[in-house]
C-alpha positions as CSV (number, residue, x, y, z in Angstrom):
1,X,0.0,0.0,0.0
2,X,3.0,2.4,0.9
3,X,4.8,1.7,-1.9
4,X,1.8,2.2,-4.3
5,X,1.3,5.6,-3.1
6,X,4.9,6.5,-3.3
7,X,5.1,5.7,-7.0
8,X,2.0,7.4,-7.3
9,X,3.4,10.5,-6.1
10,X,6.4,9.7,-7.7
11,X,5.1,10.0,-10.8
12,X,2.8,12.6,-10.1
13,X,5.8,15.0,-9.2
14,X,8.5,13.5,-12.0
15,X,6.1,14.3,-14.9
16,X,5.6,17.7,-14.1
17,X,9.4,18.3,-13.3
18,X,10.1,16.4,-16.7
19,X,7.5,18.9,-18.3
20,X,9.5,22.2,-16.9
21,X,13.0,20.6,-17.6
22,X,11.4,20.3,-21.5
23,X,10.2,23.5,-21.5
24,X,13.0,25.1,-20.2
25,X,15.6,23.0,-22.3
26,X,13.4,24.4,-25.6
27,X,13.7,28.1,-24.2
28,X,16.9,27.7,-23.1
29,X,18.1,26.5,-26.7
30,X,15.7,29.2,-28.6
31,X,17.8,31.9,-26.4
32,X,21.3,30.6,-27.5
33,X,20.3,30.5,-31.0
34,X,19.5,34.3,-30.7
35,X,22.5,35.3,-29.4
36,X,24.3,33.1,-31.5
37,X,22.2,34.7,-34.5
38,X,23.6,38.2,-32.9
39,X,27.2,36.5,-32.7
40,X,26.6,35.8,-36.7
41,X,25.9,39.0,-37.3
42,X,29.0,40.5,-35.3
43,X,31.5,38.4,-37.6
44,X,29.8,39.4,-40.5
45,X,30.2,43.0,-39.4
46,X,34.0,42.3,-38.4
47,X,34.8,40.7,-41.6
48,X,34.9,43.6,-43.7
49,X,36.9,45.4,-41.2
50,X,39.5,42.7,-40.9
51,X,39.4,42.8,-45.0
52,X,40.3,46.6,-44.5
53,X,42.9,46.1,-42.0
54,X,45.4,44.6,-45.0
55,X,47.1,47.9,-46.2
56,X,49.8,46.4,-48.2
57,X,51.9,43.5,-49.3
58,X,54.2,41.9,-47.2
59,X,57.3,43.9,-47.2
60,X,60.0,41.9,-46.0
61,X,62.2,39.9,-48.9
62,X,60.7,37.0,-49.9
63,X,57.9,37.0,-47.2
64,X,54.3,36.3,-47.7
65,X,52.9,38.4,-44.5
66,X,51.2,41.3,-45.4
67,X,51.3,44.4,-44.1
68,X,48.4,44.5,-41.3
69,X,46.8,46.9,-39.2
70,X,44.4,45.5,-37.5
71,X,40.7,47.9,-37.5
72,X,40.0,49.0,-33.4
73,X,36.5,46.7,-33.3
74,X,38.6,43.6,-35.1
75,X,41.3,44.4,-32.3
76,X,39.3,44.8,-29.8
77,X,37.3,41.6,-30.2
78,X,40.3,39.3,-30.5
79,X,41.7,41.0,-27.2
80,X,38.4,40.5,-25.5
81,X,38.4,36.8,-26.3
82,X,41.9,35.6,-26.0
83,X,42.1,32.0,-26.3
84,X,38.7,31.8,-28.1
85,X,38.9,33.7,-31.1
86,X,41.4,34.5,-34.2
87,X,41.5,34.8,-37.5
88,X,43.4,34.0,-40.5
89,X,44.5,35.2,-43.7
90,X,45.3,33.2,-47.1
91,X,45.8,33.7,-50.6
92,X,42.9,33.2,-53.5
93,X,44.2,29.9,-53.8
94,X,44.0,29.3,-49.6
95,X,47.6,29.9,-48.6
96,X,48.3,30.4,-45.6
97,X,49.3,34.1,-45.0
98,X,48.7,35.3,-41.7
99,X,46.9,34.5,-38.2
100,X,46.5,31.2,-36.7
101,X,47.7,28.1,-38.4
102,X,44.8,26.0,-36.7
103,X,42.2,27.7,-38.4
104,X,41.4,25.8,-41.6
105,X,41.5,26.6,-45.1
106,X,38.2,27.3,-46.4
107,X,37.9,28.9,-50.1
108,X,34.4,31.1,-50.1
109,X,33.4,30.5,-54.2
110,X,31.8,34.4,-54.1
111,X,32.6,37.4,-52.2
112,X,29.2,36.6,-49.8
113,X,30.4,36.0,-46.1
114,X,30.1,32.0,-45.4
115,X,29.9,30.5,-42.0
116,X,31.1,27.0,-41.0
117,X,31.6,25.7,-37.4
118,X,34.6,23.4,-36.8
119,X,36.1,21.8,-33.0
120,X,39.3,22.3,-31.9
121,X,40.8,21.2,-28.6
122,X,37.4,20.5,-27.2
123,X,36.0,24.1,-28.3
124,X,33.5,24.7,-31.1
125,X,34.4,27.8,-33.1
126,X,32.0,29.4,-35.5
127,X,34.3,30.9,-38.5
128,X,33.1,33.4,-40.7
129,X,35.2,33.1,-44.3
130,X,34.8,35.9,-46.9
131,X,37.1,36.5,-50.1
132,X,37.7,40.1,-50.5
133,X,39.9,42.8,-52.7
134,X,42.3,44.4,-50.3
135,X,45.5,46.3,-50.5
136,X,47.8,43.6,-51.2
137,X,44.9,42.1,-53.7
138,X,42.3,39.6,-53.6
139,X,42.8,37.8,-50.1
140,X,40.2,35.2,-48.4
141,X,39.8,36.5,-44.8
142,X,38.6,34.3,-42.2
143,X,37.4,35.2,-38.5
144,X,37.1,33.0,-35.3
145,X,35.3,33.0,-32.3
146,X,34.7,30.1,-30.0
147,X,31.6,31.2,-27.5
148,X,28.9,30.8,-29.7
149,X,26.4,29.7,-26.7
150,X,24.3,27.8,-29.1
151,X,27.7,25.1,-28.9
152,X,27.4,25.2,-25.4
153,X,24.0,24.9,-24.8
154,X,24.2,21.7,-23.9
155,X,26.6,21.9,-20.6
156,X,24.0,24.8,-20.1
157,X,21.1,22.4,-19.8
158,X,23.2,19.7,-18.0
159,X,24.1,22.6,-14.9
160,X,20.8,24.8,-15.1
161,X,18.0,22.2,-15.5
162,X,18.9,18.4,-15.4
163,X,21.0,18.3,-12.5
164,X,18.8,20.9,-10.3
165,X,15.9,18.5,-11.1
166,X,17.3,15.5,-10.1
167,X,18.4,17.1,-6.9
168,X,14.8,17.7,-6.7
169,X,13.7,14.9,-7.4
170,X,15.7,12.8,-5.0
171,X,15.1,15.3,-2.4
172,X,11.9,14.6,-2.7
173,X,11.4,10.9,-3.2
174,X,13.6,11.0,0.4
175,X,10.8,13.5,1.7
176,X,8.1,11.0,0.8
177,X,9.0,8.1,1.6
178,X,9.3,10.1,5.0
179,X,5.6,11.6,4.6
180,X,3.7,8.7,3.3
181,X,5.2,6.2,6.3
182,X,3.5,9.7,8.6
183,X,0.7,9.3,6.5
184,X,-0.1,6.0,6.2
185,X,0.7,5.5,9.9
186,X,-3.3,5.5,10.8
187,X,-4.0,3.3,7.9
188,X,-1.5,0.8,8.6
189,X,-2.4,0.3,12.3
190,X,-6.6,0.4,10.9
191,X,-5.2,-2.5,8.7
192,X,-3.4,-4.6,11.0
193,X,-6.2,-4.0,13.4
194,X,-8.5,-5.9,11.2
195,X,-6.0,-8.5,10.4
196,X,-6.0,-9.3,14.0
197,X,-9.2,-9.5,14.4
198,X,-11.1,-13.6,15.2
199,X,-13.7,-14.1,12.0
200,X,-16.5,-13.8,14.7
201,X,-15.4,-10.4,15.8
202,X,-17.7,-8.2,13.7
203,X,-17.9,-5.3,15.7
204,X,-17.7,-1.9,14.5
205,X,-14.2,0.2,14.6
206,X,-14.4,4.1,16.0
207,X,-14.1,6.0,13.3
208,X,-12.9,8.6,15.7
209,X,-9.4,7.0,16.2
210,X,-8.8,6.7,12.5
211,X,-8.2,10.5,9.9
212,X,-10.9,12.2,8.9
213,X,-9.7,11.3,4.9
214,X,-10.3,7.0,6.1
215,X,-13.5,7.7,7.9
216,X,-15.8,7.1,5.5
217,X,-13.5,3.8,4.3
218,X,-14.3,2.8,8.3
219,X,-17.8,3.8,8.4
220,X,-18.3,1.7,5.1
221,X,-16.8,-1.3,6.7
222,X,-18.8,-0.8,9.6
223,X,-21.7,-1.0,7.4
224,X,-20.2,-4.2,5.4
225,X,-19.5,-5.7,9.4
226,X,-23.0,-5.1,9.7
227,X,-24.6,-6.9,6.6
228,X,-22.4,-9.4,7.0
229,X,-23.6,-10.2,10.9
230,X,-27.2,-9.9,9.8
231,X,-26.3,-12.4,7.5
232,X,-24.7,-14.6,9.6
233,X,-26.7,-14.2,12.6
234,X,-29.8,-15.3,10.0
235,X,-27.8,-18.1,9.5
236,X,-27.6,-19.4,13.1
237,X,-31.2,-18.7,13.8
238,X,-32.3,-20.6,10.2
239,X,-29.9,-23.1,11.2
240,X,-31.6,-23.6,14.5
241,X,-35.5,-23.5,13.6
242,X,-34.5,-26.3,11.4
243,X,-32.9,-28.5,13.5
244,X,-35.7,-27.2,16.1
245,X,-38.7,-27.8,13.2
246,X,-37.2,-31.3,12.0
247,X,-36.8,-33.1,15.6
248,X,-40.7,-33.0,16.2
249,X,-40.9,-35.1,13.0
250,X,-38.1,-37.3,12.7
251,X,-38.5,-37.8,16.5
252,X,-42.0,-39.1,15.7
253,X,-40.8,-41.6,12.6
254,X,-37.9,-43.0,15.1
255,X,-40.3,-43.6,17.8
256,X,-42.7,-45.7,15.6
257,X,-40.0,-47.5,13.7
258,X,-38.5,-48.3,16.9
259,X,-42.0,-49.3,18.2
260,X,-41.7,-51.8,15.5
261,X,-38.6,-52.8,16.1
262,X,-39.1,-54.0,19.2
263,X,-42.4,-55.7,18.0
264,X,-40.2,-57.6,15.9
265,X,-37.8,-58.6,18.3
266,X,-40.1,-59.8,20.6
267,X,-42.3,-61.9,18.2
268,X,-38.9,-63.2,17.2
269,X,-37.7,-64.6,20.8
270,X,-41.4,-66.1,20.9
271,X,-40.0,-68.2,18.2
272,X,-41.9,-66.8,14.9
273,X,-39.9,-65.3,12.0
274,X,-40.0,-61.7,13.3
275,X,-42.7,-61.0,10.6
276,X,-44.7,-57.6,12.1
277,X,-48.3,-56.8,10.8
278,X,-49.0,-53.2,10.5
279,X,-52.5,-51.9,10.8
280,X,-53.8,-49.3,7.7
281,X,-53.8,-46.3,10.3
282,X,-50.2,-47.1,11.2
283,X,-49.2,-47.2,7.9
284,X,-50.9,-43.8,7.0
285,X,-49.6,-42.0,10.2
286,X,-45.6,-43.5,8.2
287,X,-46.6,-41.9,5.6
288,X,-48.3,-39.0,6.7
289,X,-45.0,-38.2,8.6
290,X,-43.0,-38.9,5.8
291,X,-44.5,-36.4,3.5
292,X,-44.3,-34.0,6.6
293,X,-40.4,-34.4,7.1
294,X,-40.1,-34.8,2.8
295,X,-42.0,-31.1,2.8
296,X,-40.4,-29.3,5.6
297,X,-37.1,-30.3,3.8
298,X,-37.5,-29.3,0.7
299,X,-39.5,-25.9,2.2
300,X,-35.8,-25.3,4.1
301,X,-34.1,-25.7,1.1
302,X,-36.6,-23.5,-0.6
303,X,-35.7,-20.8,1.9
304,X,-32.5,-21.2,1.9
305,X,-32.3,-20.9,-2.0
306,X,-34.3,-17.6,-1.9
307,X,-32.0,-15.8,0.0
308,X,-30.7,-12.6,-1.6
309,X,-27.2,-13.0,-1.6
310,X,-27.6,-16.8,-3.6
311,X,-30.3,-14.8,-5.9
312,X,-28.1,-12.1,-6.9
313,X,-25.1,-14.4,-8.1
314,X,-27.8,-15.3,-11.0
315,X,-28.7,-12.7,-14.3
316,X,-33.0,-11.9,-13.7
317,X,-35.1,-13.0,-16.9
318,X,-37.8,-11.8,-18.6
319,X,-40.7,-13.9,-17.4
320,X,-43.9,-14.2,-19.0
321,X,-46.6,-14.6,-15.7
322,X,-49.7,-16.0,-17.8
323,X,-47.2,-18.8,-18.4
324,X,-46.0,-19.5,-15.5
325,X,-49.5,-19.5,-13.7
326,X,-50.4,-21.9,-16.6
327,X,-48.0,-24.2,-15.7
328,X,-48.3,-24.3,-11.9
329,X,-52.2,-24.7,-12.0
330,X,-52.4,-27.9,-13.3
331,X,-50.0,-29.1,-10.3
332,X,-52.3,-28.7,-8.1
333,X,-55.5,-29.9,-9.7
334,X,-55.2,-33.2,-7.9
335,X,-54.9,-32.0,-4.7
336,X,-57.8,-29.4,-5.3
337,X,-60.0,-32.5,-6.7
338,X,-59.5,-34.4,-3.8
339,X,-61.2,-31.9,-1.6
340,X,-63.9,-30.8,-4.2
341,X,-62.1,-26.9,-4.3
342,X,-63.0,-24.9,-7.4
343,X,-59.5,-24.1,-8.6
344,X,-59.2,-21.6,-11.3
345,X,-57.1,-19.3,-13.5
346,X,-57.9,-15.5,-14.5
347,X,-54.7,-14.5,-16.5
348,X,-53.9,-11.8,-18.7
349,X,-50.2,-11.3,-20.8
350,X,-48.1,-9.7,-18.5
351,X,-44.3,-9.8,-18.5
352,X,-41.4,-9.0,-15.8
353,X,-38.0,-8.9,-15.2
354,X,-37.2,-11.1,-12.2
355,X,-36.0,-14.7,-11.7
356,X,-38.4,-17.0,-12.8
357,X,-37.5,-20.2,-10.9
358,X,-38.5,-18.3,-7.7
359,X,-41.2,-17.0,-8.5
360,X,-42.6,-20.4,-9.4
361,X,-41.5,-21.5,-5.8
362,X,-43.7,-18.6,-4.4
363,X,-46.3,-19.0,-6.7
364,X,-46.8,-22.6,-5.9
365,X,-46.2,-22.1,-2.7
366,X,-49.3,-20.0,-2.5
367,X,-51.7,-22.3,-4.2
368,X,-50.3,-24.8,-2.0
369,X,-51.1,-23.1,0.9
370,X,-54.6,-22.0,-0.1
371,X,-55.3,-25.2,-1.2
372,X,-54.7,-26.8,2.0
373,X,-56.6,-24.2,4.3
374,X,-59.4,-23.9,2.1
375,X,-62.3,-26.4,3.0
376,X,-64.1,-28.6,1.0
377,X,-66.4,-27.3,-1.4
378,X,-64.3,-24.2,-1.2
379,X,-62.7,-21.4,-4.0
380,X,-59.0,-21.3,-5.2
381,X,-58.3,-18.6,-7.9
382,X,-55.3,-17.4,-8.9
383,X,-54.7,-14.1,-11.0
384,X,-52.2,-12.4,-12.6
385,X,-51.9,-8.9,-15.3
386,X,-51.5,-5.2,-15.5
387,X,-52.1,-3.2,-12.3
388,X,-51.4,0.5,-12.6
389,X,-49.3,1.8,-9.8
390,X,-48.4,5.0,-7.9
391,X,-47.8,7.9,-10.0
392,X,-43.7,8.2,-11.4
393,X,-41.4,9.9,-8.4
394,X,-38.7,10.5,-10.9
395,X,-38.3,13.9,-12.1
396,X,-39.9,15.6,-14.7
397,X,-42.8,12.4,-14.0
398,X,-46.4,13.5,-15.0
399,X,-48.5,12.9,-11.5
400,X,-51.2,12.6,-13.6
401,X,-50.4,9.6,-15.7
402,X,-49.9,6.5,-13.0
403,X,-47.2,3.9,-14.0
404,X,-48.5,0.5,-14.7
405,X,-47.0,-2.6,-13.2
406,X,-47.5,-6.3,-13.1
407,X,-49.4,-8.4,-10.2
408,X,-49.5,-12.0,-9.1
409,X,-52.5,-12.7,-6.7
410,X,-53.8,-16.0,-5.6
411,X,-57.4,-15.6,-4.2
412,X,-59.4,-18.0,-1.6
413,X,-62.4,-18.1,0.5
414,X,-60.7,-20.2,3.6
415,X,-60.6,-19.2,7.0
416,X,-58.4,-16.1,6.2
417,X,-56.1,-14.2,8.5
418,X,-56.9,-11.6,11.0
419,X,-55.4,-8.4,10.1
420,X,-53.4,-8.2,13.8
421,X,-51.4,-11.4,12.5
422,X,-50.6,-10.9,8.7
423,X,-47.5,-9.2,9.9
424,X,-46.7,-12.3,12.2
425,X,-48.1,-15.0,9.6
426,X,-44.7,-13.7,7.2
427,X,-42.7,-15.1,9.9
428,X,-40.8,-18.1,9.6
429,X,-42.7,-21.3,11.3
430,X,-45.5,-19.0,12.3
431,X,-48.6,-20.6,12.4
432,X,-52.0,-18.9,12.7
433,X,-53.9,-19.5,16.1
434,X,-56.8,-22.5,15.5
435,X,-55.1,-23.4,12.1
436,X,-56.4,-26.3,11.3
437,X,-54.1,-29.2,8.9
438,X,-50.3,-30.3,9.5
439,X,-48.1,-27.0,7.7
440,X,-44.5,-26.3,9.3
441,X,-45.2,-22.6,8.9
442,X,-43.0,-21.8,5.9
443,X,-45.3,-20.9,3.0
444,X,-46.1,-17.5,3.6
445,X,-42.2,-16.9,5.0
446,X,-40.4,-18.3,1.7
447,X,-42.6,-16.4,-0.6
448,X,-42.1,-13.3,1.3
449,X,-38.3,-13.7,0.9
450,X,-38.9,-14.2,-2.9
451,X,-40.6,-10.7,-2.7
452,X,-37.9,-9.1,-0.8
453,X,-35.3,-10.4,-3.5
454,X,-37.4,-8.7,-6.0
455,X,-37.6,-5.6,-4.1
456,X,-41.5,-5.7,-3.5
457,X,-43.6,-7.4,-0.7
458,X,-46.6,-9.4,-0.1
459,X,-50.1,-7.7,0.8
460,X,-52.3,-9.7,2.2
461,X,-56.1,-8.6,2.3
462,X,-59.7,-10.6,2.9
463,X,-60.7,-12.6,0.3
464,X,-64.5,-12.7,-1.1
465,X,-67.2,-10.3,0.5
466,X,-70.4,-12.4,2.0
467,X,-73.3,-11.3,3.7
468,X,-71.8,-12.3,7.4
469,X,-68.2,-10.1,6.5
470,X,-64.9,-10.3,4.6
471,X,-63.9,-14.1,4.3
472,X,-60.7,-15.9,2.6
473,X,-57.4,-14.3,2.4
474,X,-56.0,-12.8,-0.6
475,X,-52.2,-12.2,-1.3
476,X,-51.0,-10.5,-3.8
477,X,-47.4,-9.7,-5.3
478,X,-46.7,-6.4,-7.7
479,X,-44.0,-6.4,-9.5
């Protein structure tokens, strides 16, 4: 973590600096080519002059000097730069004549002043050559001068910019690596204090001990600590109603098998071959207890499946409802049969995004349920279509105009529920006072988790109007 946030800033304060020392590098070499545009123009002013300063042929016997007299500004400039300038003089054909001997021989084809640059001893030197007519006849005339700064920009860079920035810079990766281990100091201790921490130790962390810049990072994980014990804690208490839920049952099948058992063993030592004759009603209450413990299991696993956080790990569908409620009616047709209950189907197209296998648990858990609390004789409908819903909150939403929705409603005209206990009845294993028939409490519970995953809720009203008052129970899911 520290050293990601020291390259960070590493970087963030090297590109900048890189930036300037470019910039300053260009304007840096755009001021040395000025003045060494200024320097051009001084030799070609000097040149002339230096021209002028031959006044005759060389006078001594057999000599090839000529006469000089060297122009003030042409004396002046070699004295002001001695050891970086000079100048030579040669014949038309390059000769040397007179000056310095180092300076090489360059022939100008015209009389235009020419400029060449040449090193020597480690210095560049920016000659200016011109051939000319003097007094001792036409003479090529060359002048030196070895501090043109454009040569020398370079070392100028190197001193001005490239090393003050990497003083800089190392100055300041030493400054923070200093500041970030200050920083971070908070974050590190926050981090290790989590590390420490057992995996049952969910409590919240101060967020007053910790910088004002982390508290929101602590007050999120507070809120993740949170979820996560919700969670967990709904795991222990799901955990126990089950084991709680399936001991009534499974005590009930052990007792009777051992009942048997120990018929068995006892007809044996009588000296038959341990053959046990079971009575109808004993073999219905087996059964009747094995459907029981076969429901209540696969009703936990229905719950457990319609939690949230196993929901959301799956992409929602489009569903189409009139399907689904034509497929789930005819799985209960049987059971309705059986009891002589009118079960019937009032559909309309409707569609919704959701996830479509549990909805067809809740869906069938509600006909289930109605189906086994309504009485004989009784009425089973199940609906499902359009249902226009509050008006739009978003903005710019036209109050007026309601937005439609989608609705899955099973209807019956069984005992019902009493208003005080429709908030209890959504528990899980709540069973309604006087409730008559052998439920584990877990219809209403699972298909009130499948609402909560798809962000909605049951409502649970009276059924059918009669003369004597409302009557039935009618739950309804919008969507």
């Amino acid at each position: 973590m520290k050293s990601g946030l020291q390259r960070r800033l590493l970087m963030l304060l090297l590109v900048p600096l890189g930036i300037f020392a470019l910039v300053s590098v260009y304007f840096d070499y755009q001021t040395a080519g000025n003045v060494a545009l200024q320097k051009d123009q001084q030799l070609a002013r000097l040149i002339p002059l230096l021209a002028d300063s031959v006044v005759g042929p060389g006078i001594t016997p057999g000599g090839r000097e000529p006469l000089l007299l060297l122009a003030p500004p042409v004396d002046d400039f070699l004295k002001g730069r001695i050891g970086s300038a000079g100048f030579r003089i040669s014949d038309a054909q390059g000769e040397f004549m007179a000056g310095e001997e180092w300076i090489p021989e360059l022939l100008p084809a015209t009389h235009e002043t020419e400029f060449h640059s040449i090193e020597h001893k480690g210095v560049t030197y920016r000659i200016a050559a011109q051939r000319a007519n003097t007094a001792a006849g036409e003479l090529i005339v060359q002048l030196a001068d070895g501090s043109d700064p454009r040569q020398q920009w370079v070392r100028s860079v190197l001193l001005k910019v490239i090393l003050p920035n990497l003083i800089l810079v190392m100055a300041a990766g030493f400054a923070l690596n200093w500041a970030v281990t200050r920083a971070l100091k908070p974050l590190i201790e926050l981090k290790d204090a989590v590390e420490r921490r057992s995996p049952r130790d969910l409590s919240a962390i101060d967020p007053q001990t910790t910088p004002a810049e982390v508290q929101p990072l602590v007050s999120a994980l507070n809120r993740l600590f949170g979820l996560v014990n919700d969670q967990a804690e709904g795991q222990r208490r799901f955990v126990a109603d089950a084991a709680h839920q399936l001991r009534t049952p499974l005590a009930g099948l052990q007792a009777q098998v051992e009942a048997w058992a120990q018929a068995a063993r006892v007809a044996q030592a009588a000296g038959s071959d341990g053959a046990v004759t079971l009575s109808a009603e004993k073999i219905t209450k087996l059964r009747n207890a094995t459907r029981r413990t076969s429901q209540l299991a696969n009703q936990l696993l229905a719950l457990s499946r319609a939690d949230a956080t196993a929901a959301a790990a799956q992409p929602m569908q489009r569903v189409d409802l009139k399907d689904l409620c034509e497929s789930i009616l005819p799985l209960h047709l049987d059971a309705a049969a059986r009891k002589g209950i009118d079960l019937g189907l009032e559909a309309e197209p409707a569609q919704t995004t959701g996830y479509e296998w549990l909805l067809r648990e809740l869906l069938g858990n509600l006909v289930d349920n109605a189906v086994k609390y309504t009485p004989a004789g009784g009425t089973v409908t199940l609906r499902c279509g359009l249902s226009a819903g509050p008006p739009p909150q978003e903005a710019g939403g036209d109050p007026e105009h309601p937005r439609w929705g989608v609705f899955l409603e099973v209807e019956d005209d069984g005992p019902g529920i009493a208003p005080d206990e429709r908030a209890k009845a959504l528990q899980r294993f709540y069973r309604v006072q006087g409730t008559e028939g052998e439920g584990n409490g877990l219809g209403l519970a699972i298909a009130s988790e499948i609402a909560r995953v798809h962000h909605s809720q049951l409502e649970l009203g009276d059924g059918g109007t009669e003369a004597s008052g409302p009557r039935g129970l009618r739950v309804r899911l919008s969507l």
